[in-house]
C-alpha beads as a LAMMPS data file, in Angstrom:
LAMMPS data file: protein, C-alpha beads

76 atoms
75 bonds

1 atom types
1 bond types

-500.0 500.0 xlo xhi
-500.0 500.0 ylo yhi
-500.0 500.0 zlo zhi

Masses

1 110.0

Atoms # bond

1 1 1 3.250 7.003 -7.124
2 1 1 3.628 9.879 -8.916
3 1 1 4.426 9.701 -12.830
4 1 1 6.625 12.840 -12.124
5 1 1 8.730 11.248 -9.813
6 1 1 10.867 8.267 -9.864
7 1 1 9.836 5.076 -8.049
8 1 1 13.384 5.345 -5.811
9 1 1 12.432 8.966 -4.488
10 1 1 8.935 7.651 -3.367
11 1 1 10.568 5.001 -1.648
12 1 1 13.298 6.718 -0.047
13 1 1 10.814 9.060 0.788
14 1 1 8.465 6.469 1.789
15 1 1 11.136 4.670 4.104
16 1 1 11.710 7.810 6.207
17 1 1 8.012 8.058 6.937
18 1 1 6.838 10.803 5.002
19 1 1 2.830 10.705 4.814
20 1 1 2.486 12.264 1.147
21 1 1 4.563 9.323 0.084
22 1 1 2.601 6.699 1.349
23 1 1 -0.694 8.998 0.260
24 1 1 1.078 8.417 -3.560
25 1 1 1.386 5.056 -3.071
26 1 1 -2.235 4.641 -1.612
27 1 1 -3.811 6.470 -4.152
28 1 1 -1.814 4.893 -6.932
29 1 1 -2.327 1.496 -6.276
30 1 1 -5.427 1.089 -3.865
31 1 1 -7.916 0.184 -6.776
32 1 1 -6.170 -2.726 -8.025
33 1 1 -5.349 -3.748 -4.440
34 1 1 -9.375 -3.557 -3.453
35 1 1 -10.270 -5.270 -6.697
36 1 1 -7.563 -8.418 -5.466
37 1 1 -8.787 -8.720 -2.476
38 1 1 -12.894 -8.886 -3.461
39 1 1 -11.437 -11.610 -5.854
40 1 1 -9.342 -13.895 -2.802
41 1 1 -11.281 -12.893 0.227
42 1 1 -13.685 -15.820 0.764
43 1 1 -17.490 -14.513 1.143
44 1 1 -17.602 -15.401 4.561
45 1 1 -15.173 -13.217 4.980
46 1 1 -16.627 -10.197 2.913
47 1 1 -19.349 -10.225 4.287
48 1 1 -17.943 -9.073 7.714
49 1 1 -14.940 -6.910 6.288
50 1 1 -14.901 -4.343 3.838
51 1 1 -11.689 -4.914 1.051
52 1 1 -10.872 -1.603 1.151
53 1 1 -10.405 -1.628 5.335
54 1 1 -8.249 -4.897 4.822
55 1 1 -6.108 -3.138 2.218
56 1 1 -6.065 0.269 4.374
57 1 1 -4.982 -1.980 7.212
58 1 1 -2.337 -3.979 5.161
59 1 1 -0.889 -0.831 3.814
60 1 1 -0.379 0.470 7.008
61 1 1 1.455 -2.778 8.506
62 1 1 3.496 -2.311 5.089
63 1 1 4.356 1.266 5.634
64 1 1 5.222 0.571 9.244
65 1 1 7.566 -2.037 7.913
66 1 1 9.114 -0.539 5.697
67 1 1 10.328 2.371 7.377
68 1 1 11.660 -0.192 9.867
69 1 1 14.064 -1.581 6.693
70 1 1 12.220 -5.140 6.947
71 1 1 11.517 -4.938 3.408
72 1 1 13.449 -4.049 0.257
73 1 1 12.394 -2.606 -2.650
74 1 1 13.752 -1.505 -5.869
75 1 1 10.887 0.025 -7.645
76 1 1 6.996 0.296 -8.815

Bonds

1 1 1 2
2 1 2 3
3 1 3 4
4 1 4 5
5 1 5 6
6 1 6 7
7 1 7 8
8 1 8 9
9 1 9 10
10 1 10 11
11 1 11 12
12 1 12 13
13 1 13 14
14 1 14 15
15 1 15 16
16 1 16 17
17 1 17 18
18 1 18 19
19 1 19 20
20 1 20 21
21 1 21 22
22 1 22 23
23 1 23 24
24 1 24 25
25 1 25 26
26 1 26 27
27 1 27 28
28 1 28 29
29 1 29 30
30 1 30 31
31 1 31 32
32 1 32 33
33 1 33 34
34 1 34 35
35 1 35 36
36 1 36 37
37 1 37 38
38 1 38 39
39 1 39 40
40 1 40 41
41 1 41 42
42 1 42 43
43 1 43 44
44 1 44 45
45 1 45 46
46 1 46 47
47 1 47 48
48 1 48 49
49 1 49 50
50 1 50 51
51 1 51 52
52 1 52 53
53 1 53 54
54 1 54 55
55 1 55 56
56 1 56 57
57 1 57 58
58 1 58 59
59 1 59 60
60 1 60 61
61 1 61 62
62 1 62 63
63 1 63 64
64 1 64 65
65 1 65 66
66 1 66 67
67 1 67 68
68 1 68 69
69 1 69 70
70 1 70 71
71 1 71 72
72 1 72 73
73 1 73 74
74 1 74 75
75 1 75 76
């Protein structure tokens, strides 16, 4: 998320489905996401799905969510 902009706007943004949004939250967090999953995904696994698809297809699930109100968040 943007350093500019407080976590709340983002959100609120993010909750009413605006794509920039969840392109600041993608971009802001997607390397330390990637780097979690290569560390819990077993090999097997790995080796037939690429981290950064899982978290691309996790983060969408999340956005979906989220917009739907079945999460709550207060900030970063």
């Amino acid at each position: 998320m943007s350093d500019a902009l407080p976590a709340q706007d983002v959100l609120a943004r993010l909750r009413a489905g605006d794509e920039q949004a969840a392109a600041e939250v993608f971009s802001r967090f997607v390397h330390r996401f990637v780097g979690l999953t290569r560390q819990r995904l077993p090999k097997a696994l790995r080796d037939k799905e690429n981290p950064e698809d899982a978290v691309r297809s996790a983060l969408k699930s999340f956005y979906v969510r989220y917009a739907a109100g079945q999460y709550e968040l207060t900030g970063s």
